[in-house]
C-alpha positions, 0 to 999 in steps of 0.5 A: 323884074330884077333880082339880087344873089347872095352866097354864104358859104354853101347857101345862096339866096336869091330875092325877087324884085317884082313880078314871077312870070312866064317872062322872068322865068327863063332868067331866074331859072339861069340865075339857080342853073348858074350856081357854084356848084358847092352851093347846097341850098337855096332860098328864094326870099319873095319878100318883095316878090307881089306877084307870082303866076303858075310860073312860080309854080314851075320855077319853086317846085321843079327838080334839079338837074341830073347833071347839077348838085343836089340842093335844098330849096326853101322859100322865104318872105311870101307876100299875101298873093304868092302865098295864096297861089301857094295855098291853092295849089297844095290843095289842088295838088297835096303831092307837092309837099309845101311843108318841104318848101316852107320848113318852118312853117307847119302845114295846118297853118297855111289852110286855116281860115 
């Protein structure tokens, strides 16, 4: 796994290139931790992003730090199985309000099959 980042302004993006682990963990959460601190928003883009364990879980949902600034996070490009592992845990755990995570995307969408 490796990723690439992109600053705009106040917006950094980081897409994910292959797997989202308990192995790639560590290095992706440093990669958000790292940010300038005038960043506002992030965006995972997991376009390229096959595969996507309850690590992803952690990494896309987790608070940020009381120290850090505050930022929006938003999710971008899911492949088919990070998106399912999405789905499923929205339904297991309704708090987890996915519809933050994917704003333009209506929440009714994802459940239809």
């Amino acid at each position: 796994m490796h990723f690439t980042l992109r600053i705009d302004d106040t917006a950094a993006h980081i897409t994910v290139h292959g797997e989202i682990d308990y192995n790639t963990l560590p290095t992706l959460r440093a990669a958000a931790a790292g940010l300038p601190s005038n960043v506002t928003e992030l965006v995972w883009d997991l376009h390229d992003a096959y595969f996507m364990d309850v690590a992803g879980l952690h990494l896309l949902f987790e608070q940020p730090s009381p120290e850090g600034p505050p930022r929006k996070t938003t999710v971008t490009n899911l492949a088919p199985q990070p998106l399912r592992l999405l789905v499923v845990a929205a339904e297991v755990i309704p708090a987890l309000e996915l519809a933050r995570l994917l704003p333009d995307t209506p929440p009714t969408t994802l459940f239809d099959d």
